[in-house]
PADO-335740 format. One record per residue (C-alpha): residue in three letters; residue number from 0; z, y, x. Coordinates in Angstrom, 3 decimals, always signed. Layout:
BEGIN
+-------+------+----------+----------+----------+
| lolum | pake |        Z |        Y |        X |
+-------+------+----------+----------+----------+
|   ALA |  NUM |        Z |        Y |        X |
...
+-------+------+----------+----------+----------+
***
This chain:
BEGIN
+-------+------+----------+----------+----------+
| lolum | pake |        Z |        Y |        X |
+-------+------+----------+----------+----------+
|   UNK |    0 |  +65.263 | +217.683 | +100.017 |
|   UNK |    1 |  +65.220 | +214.333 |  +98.629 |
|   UNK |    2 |  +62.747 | +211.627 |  +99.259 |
|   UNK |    3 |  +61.974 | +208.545 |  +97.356 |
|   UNK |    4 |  +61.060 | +205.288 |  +99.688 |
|   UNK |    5 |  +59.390 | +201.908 |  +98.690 |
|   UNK |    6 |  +61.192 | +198.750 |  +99.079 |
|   UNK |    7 |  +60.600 | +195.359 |  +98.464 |
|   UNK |    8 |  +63.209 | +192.883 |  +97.320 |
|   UNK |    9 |  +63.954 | +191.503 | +101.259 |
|   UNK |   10 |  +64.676 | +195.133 | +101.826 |
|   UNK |   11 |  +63.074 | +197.019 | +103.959 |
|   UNK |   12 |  +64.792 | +200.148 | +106.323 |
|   UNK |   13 |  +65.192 | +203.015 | +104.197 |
|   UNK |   14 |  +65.712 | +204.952 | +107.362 |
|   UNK |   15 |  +62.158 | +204.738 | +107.887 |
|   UNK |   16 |  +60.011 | +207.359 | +107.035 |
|   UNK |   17 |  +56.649 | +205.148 | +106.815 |
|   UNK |   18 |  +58.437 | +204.055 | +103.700 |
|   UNK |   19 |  +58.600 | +207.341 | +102.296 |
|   UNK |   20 |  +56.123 | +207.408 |  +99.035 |
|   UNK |   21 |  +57.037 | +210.556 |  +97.116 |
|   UNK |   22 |  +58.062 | +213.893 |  +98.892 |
|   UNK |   23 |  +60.662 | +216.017 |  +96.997 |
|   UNK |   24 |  +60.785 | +213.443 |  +94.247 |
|   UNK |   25 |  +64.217 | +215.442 |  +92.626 |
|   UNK |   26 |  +61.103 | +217.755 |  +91.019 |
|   UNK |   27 |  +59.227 | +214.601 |  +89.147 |
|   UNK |   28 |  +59.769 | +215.015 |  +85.393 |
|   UNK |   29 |  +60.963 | +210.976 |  +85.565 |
|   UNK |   30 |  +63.777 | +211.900 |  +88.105 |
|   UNK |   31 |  +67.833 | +211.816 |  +86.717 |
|   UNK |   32 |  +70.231 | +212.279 |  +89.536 |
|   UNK |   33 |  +72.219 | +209.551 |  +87.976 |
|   UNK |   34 |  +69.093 | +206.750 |  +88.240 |
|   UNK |   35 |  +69.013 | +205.809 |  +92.009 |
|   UNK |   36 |  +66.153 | +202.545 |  +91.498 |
|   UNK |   37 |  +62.872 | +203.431 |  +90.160 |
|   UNK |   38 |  +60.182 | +201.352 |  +88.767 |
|   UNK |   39 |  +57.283 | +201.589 |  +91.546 |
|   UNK |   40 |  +54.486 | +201.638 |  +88.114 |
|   UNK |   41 |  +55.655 | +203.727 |  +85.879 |
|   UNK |   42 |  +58.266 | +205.682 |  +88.183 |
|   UNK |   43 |  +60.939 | +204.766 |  +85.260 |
|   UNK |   44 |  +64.877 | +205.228 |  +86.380 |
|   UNK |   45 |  +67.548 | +202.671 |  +86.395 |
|   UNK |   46 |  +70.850 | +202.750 |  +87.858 |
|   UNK |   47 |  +71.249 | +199.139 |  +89.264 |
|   UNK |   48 |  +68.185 | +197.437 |  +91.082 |
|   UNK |   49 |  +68.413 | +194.110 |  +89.224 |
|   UNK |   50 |  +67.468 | +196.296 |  +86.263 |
|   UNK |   51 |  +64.322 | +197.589 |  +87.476 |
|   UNK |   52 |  +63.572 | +194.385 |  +88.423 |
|   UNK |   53 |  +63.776 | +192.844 |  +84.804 |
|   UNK |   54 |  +62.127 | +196.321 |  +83.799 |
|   UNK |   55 |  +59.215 | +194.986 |  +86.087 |
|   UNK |   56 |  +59.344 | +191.386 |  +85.176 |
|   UNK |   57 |  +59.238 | +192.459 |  +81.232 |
|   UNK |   58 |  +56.965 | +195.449 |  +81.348 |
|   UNK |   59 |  +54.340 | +194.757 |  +84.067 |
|   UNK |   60 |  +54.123 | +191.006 |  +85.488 |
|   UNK |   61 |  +51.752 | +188.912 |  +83.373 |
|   UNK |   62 |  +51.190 | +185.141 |  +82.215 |
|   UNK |   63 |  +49.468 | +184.071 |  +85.176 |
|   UNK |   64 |  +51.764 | +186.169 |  +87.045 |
|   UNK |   65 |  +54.918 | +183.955 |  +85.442 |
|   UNK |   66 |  +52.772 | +180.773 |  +86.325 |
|   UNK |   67 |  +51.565 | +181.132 |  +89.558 |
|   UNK |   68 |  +55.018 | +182.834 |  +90.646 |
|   UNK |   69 |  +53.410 | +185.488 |  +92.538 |
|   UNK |   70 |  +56.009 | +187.990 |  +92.185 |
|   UNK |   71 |  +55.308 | +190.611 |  +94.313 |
|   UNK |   72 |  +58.239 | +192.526 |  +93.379 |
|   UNK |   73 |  +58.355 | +196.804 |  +94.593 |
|   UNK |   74 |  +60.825 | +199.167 |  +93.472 |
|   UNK |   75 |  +61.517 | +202.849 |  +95.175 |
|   UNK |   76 |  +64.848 | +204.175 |  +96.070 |
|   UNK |   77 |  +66.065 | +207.307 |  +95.847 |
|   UNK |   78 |  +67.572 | +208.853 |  +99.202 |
|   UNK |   79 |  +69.021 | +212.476 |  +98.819 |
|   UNK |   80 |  +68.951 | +213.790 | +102.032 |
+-------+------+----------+----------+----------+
***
C-alpha cells in the first residue's frame, strides 16, 4: 500500500504516521507513479518539490499573502510502502 504524508518546508518525519493524510493514495485519479510531490490544495503532481512549491506560490497564495509573507507553505509526499 502506499500512503501519502503532509510536510511542511522544514520537513517533517515522513516515518511518522500522524503525518499520514491520504490512505492508499496510488487509487486517487490525481496520482502518477512518476509525480512523488503533490500540491496539498488541489492534490496536483510534480516530480521535484521546488515545483510544487511555485505551483503553490502561483496558483493559491494571494496579494496579501505576497505582502504580509505569511507563507505557510504544505506539500504531501508520496511514500510507497
Amino acid at each position: 500500500h502506499s500512503n501519502v504524508t503532509q510536510t511542511e518546508t522544514n520537513s517533517q518525519s515522513l516515518t511518522n504516521p500522524a503525518n499520514v493524510v491520504y490512505q492508499k493514495f496510488s487509487s486517487h485519479p490525481n496520482f502518477n507513479p512518476n509525480r512523488l510531490y503533490y500540491c496539498s490544495l488541489c492534490y496536483r503532481g510534480y516530480r521535484w518539490r521546488y515545483d510544487v512549491k511555485r505551483h503553490h506560490k502561483t496558483m493559491h497564495e494571494t496579494a496579501a499573502d505576497e505582502l504580509s509573507k505569511n507563507r505557510n507553505f504544505h506539500y504531501l509526499e508520496y511514500v510507497p510502502h
